[in-house]
DRENDO-1510 file (C-alpha; in Angstrom, 1 decimal, always signed):
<recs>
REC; n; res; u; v; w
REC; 1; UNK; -27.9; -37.4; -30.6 .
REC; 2; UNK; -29.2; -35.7; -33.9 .
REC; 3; UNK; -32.0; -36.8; -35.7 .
REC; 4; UNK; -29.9; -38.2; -38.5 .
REC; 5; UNK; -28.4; -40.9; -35.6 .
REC; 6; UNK; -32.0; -41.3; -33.9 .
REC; 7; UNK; -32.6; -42.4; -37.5 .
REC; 8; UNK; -30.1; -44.6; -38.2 .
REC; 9; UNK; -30.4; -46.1; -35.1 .
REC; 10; UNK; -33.8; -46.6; -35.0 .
REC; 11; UNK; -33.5; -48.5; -38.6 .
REC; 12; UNK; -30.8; -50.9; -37.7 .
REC; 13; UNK; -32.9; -51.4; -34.4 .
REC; 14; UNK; -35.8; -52.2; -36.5 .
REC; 15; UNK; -34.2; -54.3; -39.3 .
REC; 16; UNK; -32.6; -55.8; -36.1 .
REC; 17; UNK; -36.1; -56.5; -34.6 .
REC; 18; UNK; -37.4; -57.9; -37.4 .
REC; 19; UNK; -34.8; -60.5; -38.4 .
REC; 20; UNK; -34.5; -61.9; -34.6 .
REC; 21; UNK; -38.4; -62.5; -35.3 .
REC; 22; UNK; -38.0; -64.1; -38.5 .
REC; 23; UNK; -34.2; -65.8; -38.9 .
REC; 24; UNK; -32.1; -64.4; -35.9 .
REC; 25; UNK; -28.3; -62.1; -37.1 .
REC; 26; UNK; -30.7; -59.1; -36.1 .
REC; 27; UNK; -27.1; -58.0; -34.2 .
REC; 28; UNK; -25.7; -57.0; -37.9 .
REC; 29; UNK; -27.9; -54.4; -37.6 .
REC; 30; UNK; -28.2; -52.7; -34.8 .
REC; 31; UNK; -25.2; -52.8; -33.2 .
REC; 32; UNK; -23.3; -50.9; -36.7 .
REC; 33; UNK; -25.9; -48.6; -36.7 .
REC; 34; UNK; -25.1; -47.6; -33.3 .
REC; 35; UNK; -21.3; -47.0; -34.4 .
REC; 36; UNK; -22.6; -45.5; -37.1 .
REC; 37; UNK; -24.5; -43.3; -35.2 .
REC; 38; UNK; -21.4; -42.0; -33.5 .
REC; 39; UNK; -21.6; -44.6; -30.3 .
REC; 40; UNK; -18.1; -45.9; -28.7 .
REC; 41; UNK; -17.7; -49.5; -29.4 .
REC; 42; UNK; -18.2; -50.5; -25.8 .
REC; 43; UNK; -21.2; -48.0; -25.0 .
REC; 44; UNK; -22.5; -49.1; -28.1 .
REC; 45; UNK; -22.5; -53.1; -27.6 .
REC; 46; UNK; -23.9; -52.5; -24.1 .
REC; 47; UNK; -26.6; -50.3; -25.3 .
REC; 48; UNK; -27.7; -52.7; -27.8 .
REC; 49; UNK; -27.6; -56.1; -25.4 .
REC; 50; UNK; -29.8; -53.6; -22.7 .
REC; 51; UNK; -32.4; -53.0; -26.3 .
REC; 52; UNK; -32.5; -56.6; -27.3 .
REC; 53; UNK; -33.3; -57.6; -23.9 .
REC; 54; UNK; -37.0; -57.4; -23.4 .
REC; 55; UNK; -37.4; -59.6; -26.9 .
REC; 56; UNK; -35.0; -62.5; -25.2 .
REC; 57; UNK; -37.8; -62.1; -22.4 .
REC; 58; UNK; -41.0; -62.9; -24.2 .
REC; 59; UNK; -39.2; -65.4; -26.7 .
REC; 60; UNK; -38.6; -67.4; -22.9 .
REC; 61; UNK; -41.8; -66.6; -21.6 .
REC; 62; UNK; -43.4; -68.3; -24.6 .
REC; 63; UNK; -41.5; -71.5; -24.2 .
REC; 64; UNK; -41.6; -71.5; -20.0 .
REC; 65; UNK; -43.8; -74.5; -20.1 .
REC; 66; UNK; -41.5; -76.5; -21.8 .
REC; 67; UNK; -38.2; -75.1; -20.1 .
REC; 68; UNK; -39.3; -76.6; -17.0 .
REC; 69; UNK; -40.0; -79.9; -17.6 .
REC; 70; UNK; -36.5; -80.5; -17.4 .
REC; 71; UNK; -36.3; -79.6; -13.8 .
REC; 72; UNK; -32.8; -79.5; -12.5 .
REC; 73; UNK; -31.5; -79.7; -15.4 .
REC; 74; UNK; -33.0; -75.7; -16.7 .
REC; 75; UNK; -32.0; -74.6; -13.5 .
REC; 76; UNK; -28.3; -75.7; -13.8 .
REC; 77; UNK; -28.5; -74.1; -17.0 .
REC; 78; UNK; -30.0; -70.6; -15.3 .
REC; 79; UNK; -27.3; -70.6; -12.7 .
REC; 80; UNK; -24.2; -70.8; -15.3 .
REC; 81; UNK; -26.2; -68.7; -17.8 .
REC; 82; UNK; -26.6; -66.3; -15.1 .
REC; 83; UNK; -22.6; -66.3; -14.0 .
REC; 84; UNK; -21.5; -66.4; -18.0 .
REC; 85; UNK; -23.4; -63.4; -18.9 .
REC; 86; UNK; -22.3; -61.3; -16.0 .
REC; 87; UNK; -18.9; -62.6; -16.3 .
REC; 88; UNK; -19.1; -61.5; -20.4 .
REC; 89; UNK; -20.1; -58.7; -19.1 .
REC; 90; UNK; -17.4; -57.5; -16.6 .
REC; 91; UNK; -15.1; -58.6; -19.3 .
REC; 92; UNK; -16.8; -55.7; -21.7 .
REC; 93; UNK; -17.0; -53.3; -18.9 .
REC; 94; UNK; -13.2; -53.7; -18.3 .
REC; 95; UNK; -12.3; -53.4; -22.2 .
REC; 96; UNK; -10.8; -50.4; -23.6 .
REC; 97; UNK; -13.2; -49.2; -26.4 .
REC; 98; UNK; -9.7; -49.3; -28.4 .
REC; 99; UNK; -9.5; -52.9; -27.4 .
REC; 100; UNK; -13.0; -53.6; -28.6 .
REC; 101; UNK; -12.7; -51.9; -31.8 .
REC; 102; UNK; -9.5; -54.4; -32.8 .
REC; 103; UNK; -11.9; -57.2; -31.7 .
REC; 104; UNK; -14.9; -55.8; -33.5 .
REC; 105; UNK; -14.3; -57.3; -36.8 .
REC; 106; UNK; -13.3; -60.9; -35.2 .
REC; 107; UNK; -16.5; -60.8; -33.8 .
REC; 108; UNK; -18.6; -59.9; -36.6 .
REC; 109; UNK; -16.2; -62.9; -38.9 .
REC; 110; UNK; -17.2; -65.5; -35.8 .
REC; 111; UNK; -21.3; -64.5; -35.5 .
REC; 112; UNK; -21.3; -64.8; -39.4 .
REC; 113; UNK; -19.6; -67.6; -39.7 .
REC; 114; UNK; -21.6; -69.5; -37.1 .
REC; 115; UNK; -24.7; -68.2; -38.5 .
REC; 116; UNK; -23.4; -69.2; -42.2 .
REC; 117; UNK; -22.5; -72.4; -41.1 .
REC; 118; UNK; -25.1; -73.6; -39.0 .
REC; 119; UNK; -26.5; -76.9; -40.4 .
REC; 120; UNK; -23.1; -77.5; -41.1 .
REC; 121; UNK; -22.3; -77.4; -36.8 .
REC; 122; UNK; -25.6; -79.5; -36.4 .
REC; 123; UNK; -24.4; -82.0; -39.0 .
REC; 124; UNK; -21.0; -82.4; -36.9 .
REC; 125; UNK; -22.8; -82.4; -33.7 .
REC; 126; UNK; -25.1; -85.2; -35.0 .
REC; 127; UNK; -21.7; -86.9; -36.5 .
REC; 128; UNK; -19.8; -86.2; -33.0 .
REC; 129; UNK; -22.2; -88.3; -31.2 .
REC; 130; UNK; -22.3; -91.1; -33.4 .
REC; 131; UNK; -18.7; -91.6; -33.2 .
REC; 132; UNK; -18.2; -91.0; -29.6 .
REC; 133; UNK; -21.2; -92.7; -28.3 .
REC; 134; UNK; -23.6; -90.7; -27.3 .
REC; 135; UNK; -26.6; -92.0; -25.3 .
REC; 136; UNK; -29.1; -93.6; -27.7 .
REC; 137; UNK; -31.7; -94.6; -25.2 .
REC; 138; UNK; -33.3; -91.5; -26.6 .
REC; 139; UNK; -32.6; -89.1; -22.9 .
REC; 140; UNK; -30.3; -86.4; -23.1 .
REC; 141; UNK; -27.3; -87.0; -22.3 .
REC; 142; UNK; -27.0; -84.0; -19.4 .
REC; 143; UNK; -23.6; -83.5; -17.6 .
REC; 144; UNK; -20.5; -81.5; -16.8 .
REC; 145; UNK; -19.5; -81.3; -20.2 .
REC; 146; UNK; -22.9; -79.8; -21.4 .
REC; 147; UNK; -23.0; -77.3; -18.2 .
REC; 148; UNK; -19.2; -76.1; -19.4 .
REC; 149; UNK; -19.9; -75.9; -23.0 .
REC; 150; UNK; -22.6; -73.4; -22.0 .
REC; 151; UNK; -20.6; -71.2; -19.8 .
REC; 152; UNK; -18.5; -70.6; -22.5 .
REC; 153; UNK; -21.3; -69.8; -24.9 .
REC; 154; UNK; -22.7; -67.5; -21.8 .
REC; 155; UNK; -19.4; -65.5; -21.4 .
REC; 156; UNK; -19.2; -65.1; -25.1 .
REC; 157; UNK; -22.7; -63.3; -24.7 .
REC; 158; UNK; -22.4; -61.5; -22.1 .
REC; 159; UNK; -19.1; -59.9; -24.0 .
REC; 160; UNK; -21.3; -59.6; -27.5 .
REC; 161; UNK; -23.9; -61.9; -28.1 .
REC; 162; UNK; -24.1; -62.7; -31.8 .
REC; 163; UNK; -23.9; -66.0; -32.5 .
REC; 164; UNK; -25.4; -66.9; -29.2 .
REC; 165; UNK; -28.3; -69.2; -29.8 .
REC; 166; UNK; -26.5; -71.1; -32.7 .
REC; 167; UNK; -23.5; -72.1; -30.1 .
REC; 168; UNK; -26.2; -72.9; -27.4 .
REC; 169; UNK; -28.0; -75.1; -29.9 .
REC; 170; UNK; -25.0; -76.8; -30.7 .
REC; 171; UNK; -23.9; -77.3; -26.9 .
REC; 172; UNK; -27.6; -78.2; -26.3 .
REC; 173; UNK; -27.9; -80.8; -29.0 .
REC; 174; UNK; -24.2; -82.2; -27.7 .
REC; 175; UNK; -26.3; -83.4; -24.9 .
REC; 176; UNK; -28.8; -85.6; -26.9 .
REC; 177; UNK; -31.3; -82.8; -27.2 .
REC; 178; UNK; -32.9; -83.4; -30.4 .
REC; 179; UNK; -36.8; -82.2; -30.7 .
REC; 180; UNK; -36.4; -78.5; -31.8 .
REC; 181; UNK; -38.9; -77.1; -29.7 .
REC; 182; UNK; -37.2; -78.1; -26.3 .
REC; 183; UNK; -34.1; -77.0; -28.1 .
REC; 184; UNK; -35.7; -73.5; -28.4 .
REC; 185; UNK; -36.7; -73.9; -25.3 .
REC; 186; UNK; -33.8; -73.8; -23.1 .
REC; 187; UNK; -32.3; -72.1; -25.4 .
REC; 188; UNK; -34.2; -68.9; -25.3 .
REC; 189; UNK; -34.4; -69.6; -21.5 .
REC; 190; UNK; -30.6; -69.6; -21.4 .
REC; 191; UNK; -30.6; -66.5; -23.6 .
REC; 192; UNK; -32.9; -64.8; -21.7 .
REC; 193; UNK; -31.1; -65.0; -18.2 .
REC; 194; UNK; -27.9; -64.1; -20.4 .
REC; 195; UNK; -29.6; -61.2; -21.6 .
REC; 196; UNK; -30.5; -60.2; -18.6 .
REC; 197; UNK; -27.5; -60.6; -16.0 .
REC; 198; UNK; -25.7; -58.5; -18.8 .
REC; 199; UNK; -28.5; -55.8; -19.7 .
REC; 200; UNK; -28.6; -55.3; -15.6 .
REC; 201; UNK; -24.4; -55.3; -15.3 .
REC; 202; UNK; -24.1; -52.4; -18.4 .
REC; 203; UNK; -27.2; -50.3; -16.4 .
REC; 204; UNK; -25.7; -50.5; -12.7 .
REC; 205; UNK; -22.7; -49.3; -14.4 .
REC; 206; UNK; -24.0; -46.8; -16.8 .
REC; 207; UNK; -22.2; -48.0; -19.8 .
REC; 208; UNK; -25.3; -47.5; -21.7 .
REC; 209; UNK; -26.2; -44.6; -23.9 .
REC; 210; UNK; -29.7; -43.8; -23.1 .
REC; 211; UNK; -31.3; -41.6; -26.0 .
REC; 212; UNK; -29.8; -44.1; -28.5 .
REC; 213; UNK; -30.7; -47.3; -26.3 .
REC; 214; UNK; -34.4; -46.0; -26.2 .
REC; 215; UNK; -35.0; -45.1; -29.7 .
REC; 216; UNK; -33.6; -49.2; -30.1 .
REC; 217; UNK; -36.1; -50.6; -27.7 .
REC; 218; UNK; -38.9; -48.7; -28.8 .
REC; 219; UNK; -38.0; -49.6; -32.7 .
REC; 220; UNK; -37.0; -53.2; -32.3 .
REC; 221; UNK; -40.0; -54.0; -30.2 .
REC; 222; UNK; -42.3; -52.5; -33.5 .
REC; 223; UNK; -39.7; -54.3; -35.8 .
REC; 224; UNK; -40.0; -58.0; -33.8 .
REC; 225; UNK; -44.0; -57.5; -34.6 .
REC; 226; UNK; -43.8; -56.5; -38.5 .
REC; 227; UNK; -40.8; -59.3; -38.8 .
REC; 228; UNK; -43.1; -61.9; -37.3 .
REC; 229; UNK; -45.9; -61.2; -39.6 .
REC; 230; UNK; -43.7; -61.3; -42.2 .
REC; 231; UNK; -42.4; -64.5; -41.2 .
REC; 232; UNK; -45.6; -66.4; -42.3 .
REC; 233; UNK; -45.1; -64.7; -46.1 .
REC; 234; UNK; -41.7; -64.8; -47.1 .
REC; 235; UNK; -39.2; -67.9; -47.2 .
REC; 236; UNK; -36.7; -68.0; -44.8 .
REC; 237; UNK; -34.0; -69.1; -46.6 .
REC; 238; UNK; -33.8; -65.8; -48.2 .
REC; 239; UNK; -33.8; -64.1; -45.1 .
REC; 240; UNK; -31.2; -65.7; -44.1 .
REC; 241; UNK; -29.3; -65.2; -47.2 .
REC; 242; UNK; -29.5; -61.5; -46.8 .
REC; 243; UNK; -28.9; -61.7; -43.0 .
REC; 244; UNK; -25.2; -63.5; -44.1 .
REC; 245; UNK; -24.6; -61.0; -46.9 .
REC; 246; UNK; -24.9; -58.3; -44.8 .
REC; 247; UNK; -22.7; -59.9; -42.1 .
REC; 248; UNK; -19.8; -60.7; -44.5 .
REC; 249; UNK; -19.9; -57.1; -45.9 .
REC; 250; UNK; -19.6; -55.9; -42.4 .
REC; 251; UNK; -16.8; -57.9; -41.6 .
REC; 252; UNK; -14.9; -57.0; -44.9 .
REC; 253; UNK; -15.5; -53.0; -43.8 .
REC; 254; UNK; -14.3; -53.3; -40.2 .
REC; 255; UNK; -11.7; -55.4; -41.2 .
REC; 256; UNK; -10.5; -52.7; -43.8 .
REC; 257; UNK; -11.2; -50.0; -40.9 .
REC; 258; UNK; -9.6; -51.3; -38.6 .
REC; 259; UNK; -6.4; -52.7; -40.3 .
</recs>
């Protein structure tokens, strides 16, 4: 790794810090800058899930009191968060990096799009139980359903991740979940374990490039501590404007790279 990669990756990894503090999308920038930086698509994915990871931790560490008050219900959620992420995981591990690269830009149009259109999905959750019948005795609604949706979300994680905590919002709020801070509660518990079962899956199979994933964890860590002071000073809704420029600009240029 030269110094002109360590930089770039430690920028993206520090932009990438900083926005999952602030708005979330911090993906849009750290995993291009480590194929900028000269990473293979695979290696590089892995690399930046195993640098993202010990954020996922604290963000569920901060919420565990609130996690657990729903009992059996956040553990049937760790169990298929757990299998989803390692089965994402094994999915990436058995993808060709030439593979990857065709899905690269698909991936980065879905994570955008999701993270574009995210009050849009609430609104059509909210609609979607309405005109299905939710529960309105004001419990969630827990079930199969909800414990499926979420494996999905987890495999799609495991595999790449952005996007992540918008689908397990939606599948969350499916479910009757409506007070946002036991929404962020599971669902930085359920990103957590993802995270994790994933992070652990790339390292046993040393799919990770170390110099590059340790200038990212070192860089994001600094960047989720300046993004979260910069978070009670700047609106959001800007920050999230940028986060979707810079996702649909990305998109265009893979998209143009790669076909």
């Amino acid at each position: 790794m030269t110094l002109t990669d360590a930089l770039i990756v430690a920028l993206g990894a520090f932009l990438a810090g900083g926005m999952n503090a602030i708005a979330g999308g911090g993906t849009f920038f750290s995993f291009p800058a480590m194929l900028a930086a000269g990473v293979p698509p695979v290696t590089a994915n892995a690399s930046n899930a195993v640098a993202l990871w010990p954020a996922s931790l604290s963000s569920a560490w901060a919420y565990r009191q609130e996690a657990m008050r729903h009992g059996r219900w956040a553990i049937l959620l760790v169990g298929v968060s757990l299998i989803g992420g390692l089965t994402g995981g094994l999915l990436l591990l058995a993808t060709s990096n030439a593979a990857f690269s065709k899905l690269i830009p698909w991936l980065l149009l879905i994570a955008t799009g999701l993270f574009a259109f995210s009050a849009q999905v609430s609104r059509l959750v909210a609609w979607s139980k309405r005109r299905f019948g939710a529960q309105t005795s004001g419990q969630p609604n827990t079930g199969l359903g909800g414990a499926l949706f979420q494996l999905i979300v987890a495999v799609y994680g495991g595999f790449f991740g952005a996007g992540m905590g918008i689908l397990t919002l939606a599948a969350l709020s499916i479910q009757g979940y409506e007070d946002m801070q036991e929404l962020n509660a599971l669902k930085n518990l359920t990103s957590a374990v993802n995270y994790t079962i994933a992070a652990l899956t790339f390292l046993i199979a040393g799919a990770i490039s170390w110099p590059h994933t340790l200038v990212a964890l070192a860089t994001a860590t600094l960047g989720g501590v300046v993004g979260a002071a910069v978070a009670k000073r700047m609106p959001a809704v800007w920050l999230r404007r940028f986060v979707i420029a810079v996702g649909t600009v990305l998109t265009v240029i893979y998209f143009i790279k790669t076909y």
